[in-house]
Structure formats: structure tokens, C-alpha cells
C-alpha positions as CSV (number, residue, x, y, z in Angstrom):
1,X,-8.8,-3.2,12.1
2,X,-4.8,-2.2,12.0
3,X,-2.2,-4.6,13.3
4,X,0.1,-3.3,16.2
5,X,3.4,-0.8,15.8
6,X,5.6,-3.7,14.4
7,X,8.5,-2.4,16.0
8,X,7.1,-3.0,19.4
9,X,5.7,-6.4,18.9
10,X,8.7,-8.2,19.9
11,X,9.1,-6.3,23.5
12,X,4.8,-6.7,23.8
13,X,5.4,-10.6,23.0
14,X,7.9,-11.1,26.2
15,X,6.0,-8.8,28.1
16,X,2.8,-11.7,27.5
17,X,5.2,-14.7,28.0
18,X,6.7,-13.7,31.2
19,X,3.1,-12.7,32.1
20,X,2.0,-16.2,31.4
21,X,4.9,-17.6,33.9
22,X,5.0,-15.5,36.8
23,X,1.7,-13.9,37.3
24,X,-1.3,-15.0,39.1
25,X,-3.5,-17.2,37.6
26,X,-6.4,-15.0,36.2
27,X,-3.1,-12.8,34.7
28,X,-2.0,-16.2,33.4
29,X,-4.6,-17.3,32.0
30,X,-5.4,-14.2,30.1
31,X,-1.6,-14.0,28.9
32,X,-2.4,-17.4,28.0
33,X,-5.4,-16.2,25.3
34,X,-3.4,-13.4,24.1
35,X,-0.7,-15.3,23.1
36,X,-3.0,-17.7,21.0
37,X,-4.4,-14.0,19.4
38,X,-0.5,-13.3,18.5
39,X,-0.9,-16.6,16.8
40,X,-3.1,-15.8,14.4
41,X,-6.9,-16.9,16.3
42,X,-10.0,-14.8,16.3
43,X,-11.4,-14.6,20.2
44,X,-14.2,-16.6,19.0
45,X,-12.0,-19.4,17.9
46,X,-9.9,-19.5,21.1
47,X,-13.3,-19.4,23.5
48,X,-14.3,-22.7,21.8
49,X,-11.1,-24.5,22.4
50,X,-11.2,-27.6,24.7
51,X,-8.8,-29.5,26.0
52,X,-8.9,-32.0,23.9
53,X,-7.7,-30.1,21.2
54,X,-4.5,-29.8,22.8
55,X,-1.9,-32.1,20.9
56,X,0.1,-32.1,23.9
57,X,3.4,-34.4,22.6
58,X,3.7,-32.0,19.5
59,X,3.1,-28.5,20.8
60,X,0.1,-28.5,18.7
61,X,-3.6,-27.1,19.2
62,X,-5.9,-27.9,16.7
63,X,-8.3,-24.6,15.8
64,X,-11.8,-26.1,14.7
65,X,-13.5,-23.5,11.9
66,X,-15.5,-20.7,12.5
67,X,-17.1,-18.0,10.2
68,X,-17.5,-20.7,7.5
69,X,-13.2,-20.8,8.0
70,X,-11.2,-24.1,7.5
71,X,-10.1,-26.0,10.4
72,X,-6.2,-25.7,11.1
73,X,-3.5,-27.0,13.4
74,X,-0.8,-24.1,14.9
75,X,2.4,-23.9,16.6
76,X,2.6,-23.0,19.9
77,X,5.3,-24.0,21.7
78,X,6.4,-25.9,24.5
79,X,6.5,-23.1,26.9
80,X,3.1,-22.0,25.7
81,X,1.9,-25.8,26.1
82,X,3.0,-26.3,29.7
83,X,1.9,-23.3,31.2
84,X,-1.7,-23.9,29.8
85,X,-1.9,-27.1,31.0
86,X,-0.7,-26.2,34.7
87,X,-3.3,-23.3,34.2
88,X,-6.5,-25.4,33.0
89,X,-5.8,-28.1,35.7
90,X,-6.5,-25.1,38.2
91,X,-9.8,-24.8,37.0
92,X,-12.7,-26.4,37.9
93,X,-13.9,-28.8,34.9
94,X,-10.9,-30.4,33.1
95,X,-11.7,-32.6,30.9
96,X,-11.0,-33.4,27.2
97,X,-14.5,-31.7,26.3
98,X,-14.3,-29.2,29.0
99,X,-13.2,-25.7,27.4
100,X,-10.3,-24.4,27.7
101,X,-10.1,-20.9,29.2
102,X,-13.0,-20.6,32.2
103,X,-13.8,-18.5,34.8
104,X,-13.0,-19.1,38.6
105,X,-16.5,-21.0,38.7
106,X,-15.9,-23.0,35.8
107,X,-17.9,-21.5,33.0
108,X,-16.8,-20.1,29.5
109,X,-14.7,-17.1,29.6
110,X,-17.0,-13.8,27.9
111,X,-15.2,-11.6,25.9
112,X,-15.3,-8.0,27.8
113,X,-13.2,-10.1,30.2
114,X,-9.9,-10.5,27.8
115,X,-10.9,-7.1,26.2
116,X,-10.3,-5.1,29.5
117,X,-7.2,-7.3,29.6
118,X,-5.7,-6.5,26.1
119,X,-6.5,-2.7,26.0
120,X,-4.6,-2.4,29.3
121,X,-1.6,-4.3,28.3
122,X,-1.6,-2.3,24.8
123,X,-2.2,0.8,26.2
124,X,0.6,0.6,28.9
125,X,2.5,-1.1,26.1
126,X,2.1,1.0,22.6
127,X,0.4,4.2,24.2
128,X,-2.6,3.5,23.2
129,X,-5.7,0.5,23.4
130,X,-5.9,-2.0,20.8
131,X,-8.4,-4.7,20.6
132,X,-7.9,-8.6,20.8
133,X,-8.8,-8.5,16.7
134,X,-5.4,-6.6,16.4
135,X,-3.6,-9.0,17.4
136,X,-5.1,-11.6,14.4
137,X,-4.4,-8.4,12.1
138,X,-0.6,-8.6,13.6
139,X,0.3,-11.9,13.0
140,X,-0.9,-12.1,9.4
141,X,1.3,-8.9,8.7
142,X,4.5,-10.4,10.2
143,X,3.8,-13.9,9.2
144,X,3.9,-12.7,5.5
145,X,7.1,-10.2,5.6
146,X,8.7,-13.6,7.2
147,X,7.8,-15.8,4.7
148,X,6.4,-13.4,1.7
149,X,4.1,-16.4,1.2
150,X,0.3,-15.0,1.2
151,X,-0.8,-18.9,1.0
152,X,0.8,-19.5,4.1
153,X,-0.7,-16.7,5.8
154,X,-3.8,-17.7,4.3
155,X,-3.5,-21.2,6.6
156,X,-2.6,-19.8,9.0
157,X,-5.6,-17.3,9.1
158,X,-8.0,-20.4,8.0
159,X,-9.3,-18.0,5.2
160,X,-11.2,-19.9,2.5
161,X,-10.9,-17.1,-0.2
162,X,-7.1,-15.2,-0.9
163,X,-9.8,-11.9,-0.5
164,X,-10.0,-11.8,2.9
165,X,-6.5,-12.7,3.2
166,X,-5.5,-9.5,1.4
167,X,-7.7,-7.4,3.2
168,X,-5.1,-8.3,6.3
169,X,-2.1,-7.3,4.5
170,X,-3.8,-4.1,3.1
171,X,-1.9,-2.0,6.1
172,X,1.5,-2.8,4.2
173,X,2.0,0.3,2.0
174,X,5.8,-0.3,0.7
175,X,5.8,-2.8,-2.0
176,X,8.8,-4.8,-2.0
177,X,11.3,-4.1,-5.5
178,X,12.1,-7.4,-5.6
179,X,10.9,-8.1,-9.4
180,X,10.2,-5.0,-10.5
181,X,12.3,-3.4,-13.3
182,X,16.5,-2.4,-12.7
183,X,16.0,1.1,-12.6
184,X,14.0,0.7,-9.4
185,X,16.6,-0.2,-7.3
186,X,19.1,2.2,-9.4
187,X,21.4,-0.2,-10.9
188,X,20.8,1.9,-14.5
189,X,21.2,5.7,-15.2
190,X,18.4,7.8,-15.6
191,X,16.3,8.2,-18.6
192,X,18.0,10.6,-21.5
193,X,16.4,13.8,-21.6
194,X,16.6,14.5,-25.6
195,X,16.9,11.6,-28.0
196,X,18.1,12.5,-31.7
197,X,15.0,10.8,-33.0
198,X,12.4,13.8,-31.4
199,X,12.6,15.7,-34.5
200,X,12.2,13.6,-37.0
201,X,9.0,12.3,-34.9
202,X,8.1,16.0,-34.7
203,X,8.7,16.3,-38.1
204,X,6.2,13.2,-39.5
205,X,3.4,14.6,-37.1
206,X,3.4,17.9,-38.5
207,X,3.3,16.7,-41.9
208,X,0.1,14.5,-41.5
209,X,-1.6,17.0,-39.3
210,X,-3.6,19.4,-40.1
211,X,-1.8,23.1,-40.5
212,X,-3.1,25.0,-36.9
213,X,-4.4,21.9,-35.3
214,X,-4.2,21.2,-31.5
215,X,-1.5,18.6,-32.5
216,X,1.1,20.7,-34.6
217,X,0.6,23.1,-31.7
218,X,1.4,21.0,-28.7
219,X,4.1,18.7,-31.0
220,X,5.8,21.8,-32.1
221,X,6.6,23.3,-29.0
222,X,10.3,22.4,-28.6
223,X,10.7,23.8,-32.1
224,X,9.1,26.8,-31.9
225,X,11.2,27.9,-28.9
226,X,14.2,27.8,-30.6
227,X,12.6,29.5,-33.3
228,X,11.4,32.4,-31.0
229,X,15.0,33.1,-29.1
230,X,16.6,33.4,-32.5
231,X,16.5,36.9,-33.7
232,X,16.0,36.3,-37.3
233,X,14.6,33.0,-38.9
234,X,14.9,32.8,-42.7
235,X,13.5,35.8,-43.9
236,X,12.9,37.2,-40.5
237,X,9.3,37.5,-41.5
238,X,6.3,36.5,-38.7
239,X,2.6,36.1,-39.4
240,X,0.7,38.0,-36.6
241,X,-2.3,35.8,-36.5
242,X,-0.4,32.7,-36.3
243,X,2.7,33.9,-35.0
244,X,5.0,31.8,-37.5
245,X,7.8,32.3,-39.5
246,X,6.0,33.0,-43.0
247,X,8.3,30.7,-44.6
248,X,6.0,28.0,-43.3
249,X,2.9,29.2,-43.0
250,X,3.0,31.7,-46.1
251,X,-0.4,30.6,-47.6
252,X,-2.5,30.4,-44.5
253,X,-1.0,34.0,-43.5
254,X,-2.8,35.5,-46.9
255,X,-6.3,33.4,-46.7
256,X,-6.1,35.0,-42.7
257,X,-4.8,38.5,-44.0
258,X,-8.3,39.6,-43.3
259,X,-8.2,39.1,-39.6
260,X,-4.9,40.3,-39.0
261,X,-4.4,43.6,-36.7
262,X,-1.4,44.0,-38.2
263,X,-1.7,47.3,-40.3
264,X,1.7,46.4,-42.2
265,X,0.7,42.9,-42.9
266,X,-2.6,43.5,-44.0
267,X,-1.3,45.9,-46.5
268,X,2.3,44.4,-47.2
269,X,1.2,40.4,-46.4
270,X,3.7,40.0,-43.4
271,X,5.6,42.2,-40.9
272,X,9.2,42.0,-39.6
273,X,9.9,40.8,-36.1
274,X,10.7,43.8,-34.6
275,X,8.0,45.8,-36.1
276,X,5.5,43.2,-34.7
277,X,6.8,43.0,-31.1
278,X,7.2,47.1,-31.0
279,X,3.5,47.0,-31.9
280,X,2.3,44.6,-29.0
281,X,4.2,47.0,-26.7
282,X,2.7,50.1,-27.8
């Protein structure tokens, strides 16, 4: 279940209150349910209301649990109140125990009745059908970016467990940058690219790692880069197995000399840059 477009919730909320005023009395009475489903009530919940739990001097109904949920009292409004009072009395069976939404004949209102109801008025509405669930799924989603309080929307949901609760809000991608650190909202500058402190920490790596390790490799990147646009480096002097100045790597150069394909540093212990890059060209 998805909540509806939020942007068109307002315009689909008058569209159900001038509905419940002006239409005729099956269209009033079904406005009547789909306001409560705005409110936050499952269709099971609003089939079991009587009239008794009407709080008529408040603008109150009182929402008795269901699915193991805890009983709550909501809002709805005088003009809500009055026009589903005029409604029930033009039913057969008023009475405090006597349900509250009934067919012509007096007997409880099935749901494929209001379904047919809400698809057509969303359809027409949003473009497409939505089911009476949505509409639970719609208040808990603008309940909480009113209040930001996911205990409130918990009451008003009649959730037991904050689980459920979130389930509801999980259609709310954007998380709000209220709390989260400065640069979020871009009251800092950016992040410096280089900080002075790289090469030293370059530096201590290399020394306590191994010489030809993964980790001299990868830490020693930035370095060698530098190394390889300068045309000479020291001596000028490369290792062609390991492809490092020899200044640095002079002893691991001569216990590799065997492996080298190098003629000139097989024979001489190192090659000039040139000589090796002439070579790889060749």
C-alpha cells in the first residue's frame, strides 16, 4: 500500500466534503466513510462504528480496536459531525448500538460497496484507482510531515508497536537535514583536497610495510606520479622489474637482476630512463 499524490490531497479532500453536503444520500454517506479513511481508520474499523460512539458535543468519534490495535478517540469536525448525524437518521435503525453506515434496508455496509466508491473518486481524481487502505496510508504520511512526531502518528494509527508505524512512513524517501551535520545544508566549504600531512602519512606506511607489498603500492601512488612526469629523479636510474628509481629500491633491483628483461640492467645492475622506455617501444 502507497499513500495518494500528496499534492493532490488537498483538492480530493474538498472534493469529499462538498460531496458529503450536497449529494444524495448513498453519495453522502459514502463521502461520509471516506472522510473517516482520510482520518486515519482502516474500513474495518469504520464498518463497526455505532452511533453511540459518536461524542456528539465534542466532534469526537471514539474508534474501538481492531487487529489486536488500541482503542482511540479522533477529530472530526463539526461539519463532518452534523452531516453524519442528518445521514444516519435517514436510515432505518438509529439507535446508539445500531451501526453506523447501512444500507437502504438497514444492514451493515459490505466493503465492495465503498471500494467501487473510492476507486471512482480517485481515478477521476489522481488518474488512476486507489483503494480505501490508501487513504489510512495518506493520513499517517501527512500527519507526520505536520507534526514530525512518529508517536503521534502512532495514536493516531492505534498501532501497538512503532514497527508498523514505520512501515507507513516508509514511502517518505527525503530525510529531513534538520540534525544532520553543517555541511549538509552548505553552511561550510568543501572538504580540502590535499592536506600537508599526506606525506608524512605516506611516508610512515612505507616505512613499516613491507618493500613491494599491496600497501606501498596503493599508498605510494600520489608519489610515484610525480616521480614518473619528472624526467630525471636522482640518478635518473629505473629498475625494470620494479619500475623504481634505484635510489630506493637499489637492493631488491640486484636480488631480482635475474628476472629482469632488461639486457643492460642484467649486465650493468640498472638502465637509464630513456633507454628503458626506448626498449618497451621497440
Amino acid at each position: 500500500m502507497f499513500p495518494l499524490p500528496l499534492d493532490g490531497v488537498e483538492n480530493f479532500c474538498a472534493r469529499v466534503e462538498r460531496a458529503w453536503l450536497n449529494g444524495r444520500l448513498s453519495v453522502r454517506r459514502d463521502a461520509l466513510c471516506i472522510g473517516l479513511g482520510l482520518l486515519g481508520l482502516r474500513w474495518v474499523e469504520c464498518s463497526r462504528l455505532v452511533v453511540g460512539d459518536l461524542l456528539k458535543d465534542r466532534a469526537l468519534v471514539h474508534v474501538p480496536s481492531a487487529k489486536k490495535g488500541v482503542p482511540r478517540i479522533i477529530p472530526t469536525g463539526q461539519s463532518w459531525m452534523l452531516a453524519m448525524l442528518a445521514v444516519r437518521r435517514a436510515y432505518p435503525g438509529y439507535a446508539p448500538d445500531g451501526f453506523l453506515f447501512v444500507t437502504r434496508t438497514g444492514q451493515q455496509l459490505k466493503y465492495p460497496n465503498i471500494l467501487r466508491r473510492c476507486r471512482a473518486w480517485t481515478e477521476i481524481h489522481f488518474g488512476r484507482s486507489y483503494s480505501f487502505h490508501c487513504l489510512r496510508h495518506t493520513a499517517a504520511v501527512r500527519h507526520y510531515l505536520a507534526t514530525r512526531d512518529v508517536l503521534s502518528v502512532q495514536r493516531l494509527l492505534g498501532h501497538r508497536s512503532l514497527k508498523w508505524t514505520a512501515e507507513y512512513l516508509a514511502s517518505l524517501q527525503i530525510i529531513p537535514s534538520a540534525g544532520l551535520p553543517p555541511f549538509v545544508e552548505g553552511r561550510l566549504k568543501g572538504p580540502r583536497l590535499f592536506c600537508p600531512d599526506d606525506n608524512l602519512l605516506l611516508r610512515e606506511s612505507a616505512a613499516l610495510c613491507p618493500v613491494g607489498s599491496s600497501i606501498v603500492r596503493g599508498s605510494r601512488a600520489r608519489e610515484d606520479a610525480a616521480e614518473r612526469a619528472r624526467p630525471t629523479i636522482g640518478s635518473g636510474v629505473v629498475c625494470c622489474v620494479l619500475r623504481r628509481p634505484i635510489r630506493r629500491w637499489i637492493g631488491d633491483c640486484f636480488e631480482e637482476r635475474s628476472n629482469c628483461p632488461c639486457d643492460n640492467c642484467r649486465d650493468a645492475g640498472a638502465c637509464d630512463r630513456e633507454a628503458f622506455f626506448r626498449e618497451r617501444m621497440a
